[in-house]
C-alpha positions in Angstrom: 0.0 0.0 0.0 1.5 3.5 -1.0 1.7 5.5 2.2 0.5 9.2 1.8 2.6 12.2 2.5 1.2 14.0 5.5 0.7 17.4 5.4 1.5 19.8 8.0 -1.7 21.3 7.8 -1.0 24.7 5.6 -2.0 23.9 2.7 -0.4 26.2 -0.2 2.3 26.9 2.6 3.7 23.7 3.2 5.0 23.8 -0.4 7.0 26.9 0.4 10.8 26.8 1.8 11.1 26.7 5.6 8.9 27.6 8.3 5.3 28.2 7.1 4.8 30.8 10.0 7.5 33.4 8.5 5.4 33.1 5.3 2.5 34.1 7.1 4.4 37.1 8.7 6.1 37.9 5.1 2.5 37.7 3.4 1.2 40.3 6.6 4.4 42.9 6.5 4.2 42.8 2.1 0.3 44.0 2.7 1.0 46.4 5.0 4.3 47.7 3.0 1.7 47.4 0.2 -0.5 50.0 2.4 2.3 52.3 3.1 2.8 52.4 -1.3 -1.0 53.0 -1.6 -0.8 56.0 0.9 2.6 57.1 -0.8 0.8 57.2 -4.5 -2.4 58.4 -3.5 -0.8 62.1 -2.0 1.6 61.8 -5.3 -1.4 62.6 -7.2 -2.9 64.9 -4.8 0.3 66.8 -4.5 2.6 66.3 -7.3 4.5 69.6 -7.4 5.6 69.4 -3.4 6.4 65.5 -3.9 8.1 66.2 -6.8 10.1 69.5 -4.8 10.5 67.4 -1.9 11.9 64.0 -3.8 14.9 66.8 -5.5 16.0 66.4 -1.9 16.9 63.4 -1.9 20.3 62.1 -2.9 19.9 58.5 -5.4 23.0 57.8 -5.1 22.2 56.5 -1.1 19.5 54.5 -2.3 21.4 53.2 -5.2 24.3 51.9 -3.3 21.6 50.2 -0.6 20.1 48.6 -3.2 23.2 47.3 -4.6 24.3 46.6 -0.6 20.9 44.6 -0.1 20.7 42.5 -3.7 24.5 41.4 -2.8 23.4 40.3 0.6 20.3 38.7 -0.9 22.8 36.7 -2.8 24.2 35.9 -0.4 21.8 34.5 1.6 20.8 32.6 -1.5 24.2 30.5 -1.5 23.8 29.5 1.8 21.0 28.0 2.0 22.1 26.0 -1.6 26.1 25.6 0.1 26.5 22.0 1.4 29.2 23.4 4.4 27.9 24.6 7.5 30.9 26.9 7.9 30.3 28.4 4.1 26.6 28.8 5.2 28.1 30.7 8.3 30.7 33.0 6.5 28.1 33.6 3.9 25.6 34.7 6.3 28.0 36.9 8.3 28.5 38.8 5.0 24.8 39.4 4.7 24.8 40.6 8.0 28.0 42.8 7.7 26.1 44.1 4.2 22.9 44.5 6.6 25.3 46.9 8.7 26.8 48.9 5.8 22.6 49.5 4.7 21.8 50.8 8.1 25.2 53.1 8.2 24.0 54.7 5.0 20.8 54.6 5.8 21.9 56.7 9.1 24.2 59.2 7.0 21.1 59.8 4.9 19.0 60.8 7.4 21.7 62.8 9.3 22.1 65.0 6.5 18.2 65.3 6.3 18.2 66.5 9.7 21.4 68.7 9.3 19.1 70.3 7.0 16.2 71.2 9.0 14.0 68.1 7.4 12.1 65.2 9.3 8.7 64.2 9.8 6.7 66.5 10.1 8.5 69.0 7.2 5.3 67.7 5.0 3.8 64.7 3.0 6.5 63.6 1.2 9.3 63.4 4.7 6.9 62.0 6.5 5.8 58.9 3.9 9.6 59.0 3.6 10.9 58.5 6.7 7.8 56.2 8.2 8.2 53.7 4.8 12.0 54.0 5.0 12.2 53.9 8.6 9.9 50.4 8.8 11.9 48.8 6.6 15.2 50.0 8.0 13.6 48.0 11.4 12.7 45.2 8.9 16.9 45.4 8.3 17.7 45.0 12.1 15.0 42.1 12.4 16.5 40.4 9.4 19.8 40.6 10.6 19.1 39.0 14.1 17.4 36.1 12.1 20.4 35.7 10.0 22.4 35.5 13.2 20.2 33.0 14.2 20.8 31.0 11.2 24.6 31.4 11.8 24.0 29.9 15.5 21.5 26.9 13.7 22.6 26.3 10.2 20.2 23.5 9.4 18.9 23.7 6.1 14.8 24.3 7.3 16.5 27.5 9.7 18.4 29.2 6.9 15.4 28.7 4.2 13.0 30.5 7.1 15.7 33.2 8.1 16.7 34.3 4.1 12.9 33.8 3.1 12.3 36.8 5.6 15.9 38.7 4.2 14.3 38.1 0.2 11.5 40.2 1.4 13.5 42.8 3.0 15.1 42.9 -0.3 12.0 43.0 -2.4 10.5 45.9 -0.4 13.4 48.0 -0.9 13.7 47.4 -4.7 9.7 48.5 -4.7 10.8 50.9 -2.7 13.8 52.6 -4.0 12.6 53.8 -7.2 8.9 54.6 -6.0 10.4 57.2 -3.8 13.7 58.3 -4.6 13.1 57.6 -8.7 9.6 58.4 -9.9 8.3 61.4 -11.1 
């Protein structure tokens, strides 16, 4: 008699890589991320002059090198979970992490020379879509890298698929969010 797989009870989940609870956290944190790109769009078009005099504040090139900083690490994180050698899996993860690191320094550069300049939240709209979206998703970077420390401390296989399903999101939010707000006019 052929014996059936059992299934752990999650349906389309269970087909995806590591811990079906972290999708279920990804799937929540990409709607409300989605939310934050609604509310971003929606005062575009009621105020496209300021958004537009606002977004000539902002310097690209910071958000170009993070995105560049957070592909690499997504690459990363892609090889170690493929990599066969825990200590690989380790190293690799530790440069995701150190990548992780060299986001939030540039991330914190940017801001300081926002605030060198007299802008922050409440300076209108724009700054204050800017900083909340950028802001949740630099916390999204500090969550992601204590996961990925995690996975250096557990390297099995089902930990590091869980730990760099969560860092592929925090990846895929910034390369939605990079050119929606420092790109499109």
């Amino acid at each position: 008699m052929e014996q059936v797989e059992e299934s752990g009870g999650w349906g389309a989940l269970d087909d995806l890589p590591g811990n079906p609870m972290m999708w279920i956290l990804i799937i929540s944190e990409l709607l409300v991320f989605g939310a934050f790109f609604l509310s971003f769009g929606v005062s575009r078009m009621l105020d496209p002059v300021g958004f537009g005099q606002s977004q000539a504040l902002l310097d690209g090139v910071y958000g170009g090198v993070n995105t560049i900083v957070l592909i690499t690490s997504g690459f990363l994180c892609a090889v170690a979970v493929e990599t066969k050698s825990i200590q690989r899996a380790r190293g690799l993860l530790a440069g995701a992490i150190a990548l992780g690191g060299v986001f939030g320094v540039i991330k914190m550069i940017e801001y300081g020379d926002k605030f060198d300049h007299g802008i922050g939240i409440e300076t209108d709209t724009f700054f204050t879509l800017f900083f909340l979206m950028t802001g949740f998703h630099f916390l999204h970077v500090i969550f992601g890298m204590i996961l990925l420390g995690i996975g250096i401390w557990k390297p099995r296989r089902d930990v590091l698929e869980t730990v760099c399903a969560f860092w592929h999101m925090v990846d895929l939010i910034w390369v939605l969010l990079y050119p929606l707000v420092y790109l499109a006019r």
